[in-house]
Wavefront OBJ file of the C-alpha trace (Angstrom):
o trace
v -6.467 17.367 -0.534
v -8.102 21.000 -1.165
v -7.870 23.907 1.049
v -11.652 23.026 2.346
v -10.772 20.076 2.958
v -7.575 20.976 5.086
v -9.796 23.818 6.885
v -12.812 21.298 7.509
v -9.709 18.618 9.372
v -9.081 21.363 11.420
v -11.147 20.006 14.178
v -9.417 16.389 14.118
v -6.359 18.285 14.369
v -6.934 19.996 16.824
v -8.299 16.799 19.205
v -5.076 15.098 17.932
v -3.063 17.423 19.095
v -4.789 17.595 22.222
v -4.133 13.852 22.631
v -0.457 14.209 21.321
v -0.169 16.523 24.507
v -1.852 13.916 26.582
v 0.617 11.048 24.938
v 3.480 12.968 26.322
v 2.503 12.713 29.441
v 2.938 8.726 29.419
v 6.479 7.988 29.035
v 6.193 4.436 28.215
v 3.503 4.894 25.867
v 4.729 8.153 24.052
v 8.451 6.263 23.603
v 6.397 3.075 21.487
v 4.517 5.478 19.755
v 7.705 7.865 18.591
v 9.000 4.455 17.139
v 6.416 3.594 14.757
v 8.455 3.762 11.630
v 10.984 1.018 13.175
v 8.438 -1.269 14.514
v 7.158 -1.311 10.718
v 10.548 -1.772 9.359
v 11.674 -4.816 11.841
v 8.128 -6.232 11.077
v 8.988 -6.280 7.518
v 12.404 -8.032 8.086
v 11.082 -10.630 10.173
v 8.418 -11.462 7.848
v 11.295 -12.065 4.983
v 12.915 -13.855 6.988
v 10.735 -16.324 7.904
v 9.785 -16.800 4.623
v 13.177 -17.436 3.340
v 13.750 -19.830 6.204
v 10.053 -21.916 5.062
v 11.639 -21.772 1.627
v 14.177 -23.177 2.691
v 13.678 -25.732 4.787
v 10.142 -26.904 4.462
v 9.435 -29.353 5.469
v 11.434 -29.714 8.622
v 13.731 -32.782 9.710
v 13.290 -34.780 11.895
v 16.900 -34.831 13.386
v 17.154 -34.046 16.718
v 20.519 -32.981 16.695
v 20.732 -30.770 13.515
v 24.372 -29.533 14.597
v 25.479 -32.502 14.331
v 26.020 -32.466 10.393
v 27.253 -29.162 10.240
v 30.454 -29.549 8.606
v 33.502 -27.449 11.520
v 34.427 -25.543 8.263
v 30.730 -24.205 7.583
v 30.848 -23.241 11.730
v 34.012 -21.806 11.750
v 33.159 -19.477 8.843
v 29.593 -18.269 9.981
v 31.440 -17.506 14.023
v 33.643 -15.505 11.519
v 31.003 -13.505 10.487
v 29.386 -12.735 13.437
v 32.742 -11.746 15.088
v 33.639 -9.450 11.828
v 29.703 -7.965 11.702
v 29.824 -7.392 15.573
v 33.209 -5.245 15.765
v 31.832 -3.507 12.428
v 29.331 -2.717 14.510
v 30.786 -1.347 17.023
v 33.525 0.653 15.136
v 31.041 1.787 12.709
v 27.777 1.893 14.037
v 25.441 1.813 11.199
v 21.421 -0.313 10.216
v 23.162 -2.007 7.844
v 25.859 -3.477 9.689
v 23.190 -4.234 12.431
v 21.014 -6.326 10.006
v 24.182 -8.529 8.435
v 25.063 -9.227 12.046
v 21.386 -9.846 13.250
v 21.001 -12.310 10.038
v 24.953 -14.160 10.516
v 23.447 -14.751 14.270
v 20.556 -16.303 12.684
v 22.289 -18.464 10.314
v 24.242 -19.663 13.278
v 20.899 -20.520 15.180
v 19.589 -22.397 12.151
v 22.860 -24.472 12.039
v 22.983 -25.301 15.992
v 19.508 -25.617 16.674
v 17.694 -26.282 13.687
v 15.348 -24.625 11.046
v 12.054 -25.047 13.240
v 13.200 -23.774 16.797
v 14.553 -20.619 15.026
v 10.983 -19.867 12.812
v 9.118 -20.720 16.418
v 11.578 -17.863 17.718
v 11.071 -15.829 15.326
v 7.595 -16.350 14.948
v 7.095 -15.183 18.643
v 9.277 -12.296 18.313
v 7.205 -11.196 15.391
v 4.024 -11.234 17.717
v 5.408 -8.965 20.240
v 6.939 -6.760 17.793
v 3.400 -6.419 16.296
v 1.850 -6.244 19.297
v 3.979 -3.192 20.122
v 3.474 -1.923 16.721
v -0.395 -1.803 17.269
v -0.116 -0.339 20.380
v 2.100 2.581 18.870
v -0.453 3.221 16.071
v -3.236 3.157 18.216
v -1.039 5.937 20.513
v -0.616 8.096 17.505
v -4.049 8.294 16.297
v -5.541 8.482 19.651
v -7.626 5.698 19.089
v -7.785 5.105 23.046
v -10.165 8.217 22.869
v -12.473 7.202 19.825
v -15.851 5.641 20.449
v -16.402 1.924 19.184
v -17.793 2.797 15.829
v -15.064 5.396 15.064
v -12.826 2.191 15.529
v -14.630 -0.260 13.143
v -14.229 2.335 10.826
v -10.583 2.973 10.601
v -9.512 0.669 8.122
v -5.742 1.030 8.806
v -6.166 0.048 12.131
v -8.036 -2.710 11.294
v -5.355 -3.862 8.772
v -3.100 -4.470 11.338
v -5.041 -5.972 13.465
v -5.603 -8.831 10.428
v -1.558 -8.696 10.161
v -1.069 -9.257 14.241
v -3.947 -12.742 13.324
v -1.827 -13.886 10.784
v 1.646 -13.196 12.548
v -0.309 -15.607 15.364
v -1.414 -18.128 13.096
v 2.175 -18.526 11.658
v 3.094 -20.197 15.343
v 0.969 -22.606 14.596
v 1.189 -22.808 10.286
v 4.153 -21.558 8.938
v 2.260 -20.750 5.566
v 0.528 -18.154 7.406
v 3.818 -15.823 6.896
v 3.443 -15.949 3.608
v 0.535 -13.365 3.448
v 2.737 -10.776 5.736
v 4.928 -10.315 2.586
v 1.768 -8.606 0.726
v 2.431 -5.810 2.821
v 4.891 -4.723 0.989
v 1.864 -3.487 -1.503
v 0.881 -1.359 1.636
v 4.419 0.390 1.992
v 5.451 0.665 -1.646
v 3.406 3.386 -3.051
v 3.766 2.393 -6.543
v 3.143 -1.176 -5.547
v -0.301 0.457 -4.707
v -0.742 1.934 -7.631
v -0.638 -1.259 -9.678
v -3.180 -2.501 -7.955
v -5.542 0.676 -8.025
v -5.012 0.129 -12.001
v -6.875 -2.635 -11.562
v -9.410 -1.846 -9.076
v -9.801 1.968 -10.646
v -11.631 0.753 -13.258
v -12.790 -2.536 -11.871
v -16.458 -2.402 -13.559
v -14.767 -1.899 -16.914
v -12.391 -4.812 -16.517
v -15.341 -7.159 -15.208
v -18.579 -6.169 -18.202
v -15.124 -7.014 -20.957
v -14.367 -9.836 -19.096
v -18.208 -10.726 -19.014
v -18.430 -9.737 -22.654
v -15.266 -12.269 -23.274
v -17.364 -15.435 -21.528
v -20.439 -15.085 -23.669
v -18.094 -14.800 -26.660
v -16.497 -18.166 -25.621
v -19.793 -19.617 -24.893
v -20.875 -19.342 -28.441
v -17.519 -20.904 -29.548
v -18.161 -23.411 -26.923
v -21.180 -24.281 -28.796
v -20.100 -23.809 -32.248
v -17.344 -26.326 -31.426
v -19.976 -28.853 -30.096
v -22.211 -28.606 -32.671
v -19.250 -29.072 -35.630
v -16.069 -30.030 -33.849
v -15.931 -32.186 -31.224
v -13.783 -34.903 -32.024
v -11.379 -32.633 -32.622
v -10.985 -32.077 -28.834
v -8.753 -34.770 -28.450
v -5.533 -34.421 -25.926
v -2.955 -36.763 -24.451
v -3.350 -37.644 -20.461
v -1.747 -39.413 -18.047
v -3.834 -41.554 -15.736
v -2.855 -42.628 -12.635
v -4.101 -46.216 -11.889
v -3.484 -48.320 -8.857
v -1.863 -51.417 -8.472
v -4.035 -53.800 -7.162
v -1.272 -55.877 -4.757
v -0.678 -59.367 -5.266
v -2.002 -62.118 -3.169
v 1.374 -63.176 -1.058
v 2.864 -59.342 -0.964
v 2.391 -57.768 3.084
v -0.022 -55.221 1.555
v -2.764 -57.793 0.601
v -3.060 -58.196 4.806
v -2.724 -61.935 5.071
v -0.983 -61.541 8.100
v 2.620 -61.674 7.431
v 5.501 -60.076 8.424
v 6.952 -56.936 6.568
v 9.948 -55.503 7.493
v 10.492 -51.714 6.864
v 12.188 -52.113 3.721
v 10.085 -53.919 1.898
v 6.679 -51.757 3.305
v 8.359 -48.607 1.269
v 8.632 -50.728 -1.664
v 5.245 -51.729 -1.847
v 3.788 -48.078 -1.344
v 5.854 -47.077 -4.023
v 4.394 -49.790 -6.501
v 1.113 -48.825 -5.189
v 0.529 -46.570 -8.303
v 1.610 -46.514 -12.086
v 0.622 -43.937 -14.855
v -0.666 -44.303 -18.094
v -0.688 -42.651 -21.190
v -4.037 -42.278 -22.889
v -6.021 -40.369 -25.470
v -9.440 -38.557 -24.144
v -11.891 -36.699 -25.893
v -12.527 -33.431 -24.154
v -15.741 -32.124 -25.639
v -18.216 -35.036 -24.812
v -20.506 -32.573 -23.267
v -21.406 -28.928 -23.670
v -20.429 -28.272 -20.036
v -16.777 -30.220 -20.789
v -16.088 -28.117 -24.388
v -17.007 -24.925 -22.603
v -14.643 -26.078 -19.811
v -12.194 -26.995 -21.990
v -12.486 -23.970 -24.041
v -12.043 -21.497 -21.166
v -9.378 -23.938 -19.780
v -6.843 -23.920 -23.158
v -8.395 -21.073 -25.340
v -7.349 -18.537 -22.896
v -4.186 -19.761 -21.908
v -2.705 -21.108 -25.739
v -1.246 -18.124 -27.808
v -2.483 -18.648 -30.631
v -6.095 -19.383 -29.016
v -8.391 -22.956 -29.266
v -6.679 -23.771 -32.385
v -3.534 -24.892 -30.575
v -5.001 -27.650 -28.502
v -7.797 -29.062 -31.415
v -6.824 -31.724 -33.971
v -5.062 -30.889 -37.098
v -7.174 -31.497 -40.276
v -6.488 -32.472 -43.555
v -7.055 -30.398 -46.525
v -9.547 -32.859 -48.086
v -11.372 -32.991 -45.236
v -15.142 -31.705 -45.481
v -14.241 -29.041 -42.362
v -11.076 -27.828 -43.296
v -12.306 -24.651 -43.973
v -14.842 -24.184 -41.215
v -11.810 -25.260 -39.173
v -9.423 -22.418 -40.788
v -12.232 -19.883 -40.157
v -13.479 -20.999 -35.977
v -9.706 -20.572 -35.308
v -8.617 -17.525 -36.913
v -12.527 -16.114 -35.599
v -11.324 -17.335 -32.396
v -7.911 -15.733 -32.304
v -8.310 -12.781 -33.493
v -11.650 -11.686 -31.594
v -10.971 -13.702 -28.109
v -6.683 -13.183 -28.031
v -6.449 -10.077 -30.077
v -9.252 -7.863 -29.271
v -10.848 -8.926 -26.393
v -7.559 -9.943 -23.943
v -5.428 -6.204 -25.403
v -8.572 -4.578 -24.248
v -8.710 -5.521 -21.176
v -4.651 -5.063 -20.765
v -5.416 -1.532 -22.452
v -7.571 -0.967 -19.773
v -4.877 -1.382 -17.261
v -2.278 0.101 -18.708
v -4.226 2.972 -19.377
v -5.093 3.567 -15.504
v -1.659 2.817 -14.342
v -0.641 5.905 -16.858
v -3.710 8.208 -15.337
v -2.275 7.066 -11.633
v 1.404 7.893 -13.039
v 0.098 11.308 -14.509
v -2.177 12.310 -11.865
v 0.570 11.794 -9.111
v 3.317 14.086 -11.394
v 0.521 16.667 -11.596
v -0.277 16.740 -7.725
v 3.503 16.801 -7.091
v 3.897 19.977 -10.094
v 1.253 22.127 -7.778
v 2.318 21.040 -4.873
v 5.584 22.802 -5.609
v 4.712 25.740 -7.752
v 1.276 26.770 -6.394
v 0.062 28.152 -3.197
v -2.263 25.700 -1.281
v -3.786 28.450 0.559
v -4.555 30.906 -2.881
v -3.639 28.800 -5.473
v -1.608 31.400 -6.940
v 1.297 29.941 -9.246
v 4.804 30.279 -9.096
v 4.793 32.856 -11.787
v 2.528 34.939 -10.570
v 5.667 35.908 -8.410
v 7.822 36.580 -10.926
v 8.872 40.580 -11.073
v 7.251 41.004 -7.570
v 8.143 42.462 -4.292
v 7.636 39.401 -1.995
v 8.822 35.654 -4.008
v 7.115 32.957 -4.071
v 9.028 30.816 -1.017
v 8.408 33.913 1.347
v 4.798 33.883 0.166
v 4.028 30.117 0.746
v 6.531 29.982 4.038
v 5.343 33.458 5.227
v 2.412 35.175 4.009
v 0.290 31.942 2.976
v 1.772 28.846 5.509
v -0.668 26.327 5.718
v -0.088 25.407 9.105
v 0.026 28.865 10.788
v -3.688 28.741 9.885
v -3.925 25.547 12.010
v -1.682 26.816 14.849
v -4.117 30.016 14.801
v -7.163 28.220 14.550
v -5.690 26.286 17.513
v -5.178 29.431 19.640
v -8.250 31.113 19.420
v -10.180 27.769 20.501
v -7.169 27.074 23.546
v -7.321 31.428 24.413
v -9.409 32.507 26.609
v -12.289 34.590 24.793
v -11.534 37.764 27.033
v -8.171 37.803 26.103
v -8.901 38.347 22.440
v -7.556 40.780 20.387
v -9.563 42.794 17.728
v -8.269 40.572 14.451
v -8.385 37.078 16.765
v -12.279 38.221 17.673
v -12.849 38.771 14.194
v -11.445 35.009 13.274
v -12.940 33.716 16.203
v -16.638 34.382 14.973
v -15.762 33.597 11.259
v -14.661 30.357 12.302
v -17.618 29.663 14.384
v -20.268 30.444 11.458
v -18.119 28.758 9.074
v -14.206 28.445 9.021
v -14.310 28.547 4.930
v -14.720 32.257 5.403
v -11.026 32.666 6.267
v -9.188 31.382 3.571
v -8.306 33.711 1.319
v -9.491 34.137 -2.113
v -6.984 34.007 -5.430
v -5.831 37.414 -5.824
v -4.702 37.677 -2.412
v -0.858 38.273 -2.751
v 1.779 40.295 -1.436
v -0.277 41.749 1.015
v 2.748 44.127 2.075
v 2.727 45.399 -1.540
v -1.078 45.618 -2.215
v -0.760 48.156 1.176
v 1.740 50.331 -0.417
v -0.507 50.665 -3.215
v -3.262 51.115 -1.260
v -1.524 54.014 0.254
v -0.667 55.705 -2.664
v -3.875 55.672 -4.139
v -5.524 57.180 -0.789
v -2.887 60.109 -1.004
v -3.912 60.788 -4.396
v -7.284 60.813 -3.881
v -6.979 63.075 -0.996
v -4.579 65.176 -3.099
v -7.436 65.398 -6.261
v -10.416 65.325 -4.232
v -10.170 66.565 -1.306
v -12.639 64.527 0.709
v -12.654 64.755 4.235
v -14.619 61.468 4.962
v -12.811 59.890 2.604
v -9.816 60.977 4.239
v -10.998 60.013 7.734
v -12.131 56.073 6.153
v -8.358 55.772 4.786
v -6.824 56.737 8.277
v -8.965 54.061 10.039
v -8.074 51.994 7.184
v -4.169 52.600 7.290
v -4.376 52.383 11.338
v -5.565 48.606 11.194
v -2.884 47.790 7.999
v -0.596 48.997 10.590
v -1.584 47.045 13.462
v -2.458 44.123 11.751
v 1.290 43.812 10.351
v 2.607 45.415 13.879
v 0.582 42.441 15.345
v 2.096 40.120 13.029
v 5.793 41.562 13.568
v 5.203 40.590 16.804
v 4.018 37.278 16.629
v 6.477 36.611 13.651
v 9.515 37.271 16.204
v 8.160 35.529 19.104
v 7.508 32.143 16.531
v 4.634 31.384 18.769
v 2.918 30.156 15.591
v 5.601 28.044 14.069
v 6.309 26.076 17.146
v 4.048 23.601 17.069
v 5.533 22.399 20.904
v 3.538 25.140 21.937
v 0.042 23.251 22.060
v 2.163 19.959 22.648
l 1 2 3 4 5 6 7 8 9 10 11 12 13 14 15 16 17 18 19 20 21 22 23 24 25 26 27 28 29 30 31 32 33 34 35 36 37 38 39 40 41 42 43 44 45 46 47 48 49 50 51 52 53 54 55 56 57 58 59 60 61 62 63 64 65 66 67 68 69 70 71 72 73 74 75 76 77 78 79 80 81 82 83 84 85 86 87 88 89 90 91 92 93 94 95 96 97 98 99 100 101 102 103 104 105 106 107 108 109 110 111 112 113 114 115 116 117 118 119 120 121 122 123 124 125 126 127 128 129 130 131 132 133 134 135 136 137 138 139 140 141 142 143 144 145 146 147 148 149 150 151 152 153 154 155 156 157 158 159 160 161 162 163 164 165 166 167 168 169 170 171 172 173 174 175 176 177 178 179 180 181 182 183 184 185 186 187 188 189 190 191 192 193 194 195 196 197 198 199 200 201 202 203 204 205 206 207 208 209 210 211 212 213 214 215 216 217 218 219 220 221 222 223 224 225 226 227 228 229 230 231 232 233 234 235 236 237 238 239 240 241 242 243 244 245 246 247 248 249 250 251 252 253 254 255 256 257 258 259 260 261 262 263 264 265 266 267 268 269 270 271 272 273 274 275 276 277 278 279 280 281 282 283 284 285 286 287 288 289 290 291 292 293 294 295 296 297 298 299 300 301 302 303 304 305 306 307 308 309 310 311 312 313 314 315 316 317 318 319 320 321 322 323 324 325 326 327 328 329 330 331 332 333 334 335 336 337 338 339 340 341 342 343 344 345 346 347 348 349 350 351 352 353 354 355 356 357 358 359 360 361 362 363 364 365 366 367 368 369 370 371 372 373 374 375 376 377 378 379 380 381 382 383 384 385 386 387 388 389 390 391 392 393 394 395 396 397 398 399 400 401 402 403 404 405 406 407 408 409 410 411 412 413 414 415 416 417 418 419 420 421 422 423 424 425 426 427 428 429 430 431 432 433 434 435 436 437 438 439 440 441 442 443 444 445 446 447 448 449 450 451 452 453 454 455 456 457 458 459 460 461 462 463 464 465 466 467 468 469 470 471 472 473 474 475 476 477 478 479 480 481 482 483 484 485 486 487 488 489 490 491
C-alpha cells in the first residue's frame, strides 16, 4: 500500500472507527466481535476433526450399541487421559492442554456413543461456532451499516458465508467437511502464494497449455495415419454372470436364505483379461494420446508396441517417440513448471522487498534508513515521532470530529488542504529532521541579517521563527498530552 493510498482510506477509517465506537456500545455484540481470531481458530479444529473422524470411520456401523466392543482396557486408558489432561489443566492452564483434553473427551464420545452421533455433534457445534464467527466479522467491518451492494462486493464476507453453507451441508453429507480444510489456503499466507503462482500468470500457463494440445493433436494424427496398431494395451473387462436356471437369482420362485443371496451377488460378476486396440478412431488415439502421453515419463512411447528392427517402421517409430518426448515432456511440460516456479520466486522476492522497506524506509517520506545515519534525530524517532503514520489518521480524525470554531491556525490550515485534496499534506522526500532543518534555518536568517542588513527580510524571518515556534510549542503540547497516540480517544 502507498502513502496515497493510505491517505485516500482515510475516509473508511474514519466511518470504521465511528462504528468501532458504536460497537462498544453493544456489549454482547462488541464481546463476539473482540473474539474473532478464536472463533477462526476453533473453526479450524473442528473442521480437522471431523475429517479425521470421516477418515476414519466412513462408512458408519450399524451397531447400535458401539460401547459395547470397546475392550475395559481401551476405556480405562482413554478415562486416564481425560483425568490426567483435566488436572493439567487446571494446574497449568495452557491452549494446548485445553485441546488434548477437548480431543481425549472426544475419543471417549466416539467409543461410548459411536462415530456418527459425535460428527452430528460436532457438525452442529461447527454451525453455531460459524454462525458466531460471521456475526463477529460482520461487527468488525461494520457491515450492519453498508448498503446492499457494498455487501455483494466484499468478497471476504462472502467467503464465509460459502464456509457457514458447507459447514450446513456437512449435517446432512459428511463429505461436505472436506472442502472446510481448503481454508487453510486462506490462513496460511504462503499457502496463498502457491496458488497466486499459478493464477499470476494464468494466461501464460493456459496459451502453453493450448500450444501443448495442438502439438498432441498432430501426434494424434501422425499416429493414426502410421501407427495404430501399435496402440495396443491389456484390460480387464468386467462381464456378468448370467445366473443359472435353478439358482434364487433366476426368480423362479424359490426360497433363498440369506446366505446363499450374498453368494450369488458375489458371482454376479467375473473379470477378464483382454487385448484392445486403442487407436480405432481419431477421436480414441487423440484420447488415448492425451490420456498416457502426458502421464508416461518417457512420453507415448511407453504405452505403444515395441517394434522389431526389421520392421519397415522401426525408424519412423524411433523418431515419433523421441519427437514426442523431447518436444511434449521436455520442453513443453518444464515450461509450463518454469512458469510456476518462476512466479512463486517473484511472490517470494516481492514479499522480502516489501518487508526490507517496510523496515528501513519511511512510509510517510520514503526516506531510507541511511539517510539517518550521522544525523540529529534517528531513524526510529523519525518514523515513531516526526513521520507516524497513524498520527496523520488520528489528526485527520480530529479536525473532521472538532468543531470548526475551535480550530487552531495549523488545524485550519489542514482542515482546507484536506478538503481540496488530502494528498496535499503528506510530505514530500526531503522532509527530515524538521527540528534540525529549523536550526539551520535560523542560522542562516542571522547571517543574512548580519551581511545584509535587510529590514523586511528581517521582519519575514521573525514571522517565520514565531510559527516554527508555535508549531513545535503546539506539538510539545499535544506530544505530552498523547491525545494523538491514543487511539481510545475517538473509540
Amino acid at each position: 500500500m502507498h502513502v496515497t493510498d493510505f491517505f485516500e482510506r482515510f475516509d473508511d477509517m474514519h466511518n470504521e472507527m465511528k462504528w468501532q465506537r458504536k460497537l462498544k456500545r453493544q456489549p454482547v455484540l462488541s464481546a463476539i466481535s473482540e473474539n474473532m481470531s478464536l472463533w477462526s481458530r476453533l473453526l479450524f479444529l473442528l473442521a480437522t476433526t471431523c475429517n479425521i473422524i470421516i477418515a476414519g470411520s466412513f462408512p458408519f456401523d450399524d451397531d447400535p450399541n458401539p460401547g459395547d466392543v470397546v475392550s475395559r482396557q481401551v476405556s480405562l486408558l482413554v478415562w486416564a487421559g481425560v483425568l490426567v489432561a483435566l488436572a493439567t489443566v487446571i494446574a497449568y492452564p495452557r491452549p494446548l492442554w485445553g485441546y488434548i483434553l477437548t480431543g481425549f473427551m472426544i475419543i471417549r464420545l466416539i467409543l461410548s456413543q459411536g462415530a456418527e452421533p459425535t460428527l452430528l455433534l460436532l457438525g452442529t457445534i461447527n454451525v453455531v461456532l460459524k454462525a458466531i464467527h460471521l456475526v463477529s466479522i460482520m461487527g468488525n467491518k461494520g457491515t450492519f451499516t453498508k448498503n446492499f451492494q457494498q455487501i455483494l462486493t466484499d468478497t471476504e464476507l462472502i467467503y464465509h458465508v460459502f464456509y457457514l453453507v458447507f459447514c450446513i451441508l456437512g449435517l446432512f453429507k459428511p463429505y461436505a467437511y472436506s472442502i472446510l480444510m481448503l481454508d487453510v489456503v486462506y490462513r496460511e499466507e504462503t499457502l496463498f502464494n502457491v496458488i497466486q503462482s499459478v493464477t499470476r500468470n494464468g494466461w501464460s500457463i493456459v496459451l502453453t497449455a493450448a500450444l501443448a494440445l495442438i502439438l498432441i493433436y498432430l501426434f494424434s494424427i501422425i499416429a493414426f495415419v502410421f501407427f495404430r496398431d501399435d496402440f495396443t494395451m491389456d484390460v480387464t473387462k468386467i462381464v456378468p454372470v448370467v445366473p443359472e436356471a435353478d439358482s434364487c437369482e433366476a426368480g423362479l420362485g424359490k426360497d433363498c436364505e440369506a446366505s446363499q443371496t450374498v453368494a450369488v451377488t458375489e458371482r454376479t460378476y467375473v473379470t477378464e483379461e483382454q487385448t484392445e486396440n486403442l487407436c480405432t478412431s481419431l477421436r480414441m488415439c487423440i484420447i488415448t494420446t492425451l490420456n498416457h502421453g502426458l502421464r508416461n515419463g518417457g512420453g507415448i512411447g511407453d504405452l505403444l508396441r515395441v517394434h522389431s528392427k526389421d520392421n519397415s517402421l522401426f525408424t519412423g517409430r524411433v523418431i515419433y517417440d523421441m519427437l514426442f518426448f523431447f518436444i511434449i515432456i521436455i520442453i513443453i511440460l518444464n515450461l509450463i513448471f518454469g512458469v510456476i516456479i518462476d512466479t512463486f520466486a517473484d511472490l517470494r522476492s516481492e514479499k522480502q522487498q516489501k518487508e526490507h522497506i517496510l523496515q528501513n524506509n519511511c512510509f510517510i517520506c520514503g526516506l531510507s534508513r541511511s539517510n539517518f545515519d550521522n544525523r540529529e534525530v534517528s531513524y526510529e524517532t523519525h518514523i515513531e515521532v516526526e513521520h507516524n503514520m497513524w498520527h496523520y489518521l488520528y489528526f485527520y480524525v480530529l479536525v473532521k470530529e472538532k468543531d470548526k470554531t475551535d480550530f487552531t491556525g495549523p488545524e485550519s490550515y489542514v482542515y482546507a488542504l484536506v478538503q481540496v485534496w488530502l494528498k496535499s499534506v503528506v510530505p514530500k522526500v526531503g522532509d527530515i529532521a524538521p527540528l534540525g532543518a529549523m536550526e539551520r534555518f535560523r542560522g542562516a536568517v542571522r547571517k543574512k541579517r548580519v551581511v545584509g542588513g535587510d529590514k523586511d527580510a528581517t521582519i519575514r524571518s521573525q514571522k517565520f521563527e514565531s510559527l516554527f515556534d508555535d508549531m513545535y510549542t503546539t506539538r510539545a503540547a499535544h506530544d505530552s498530552q498523547r491525545w494523538f497516540c491514543h487511539p481510545d480517544l475517538f473509540f
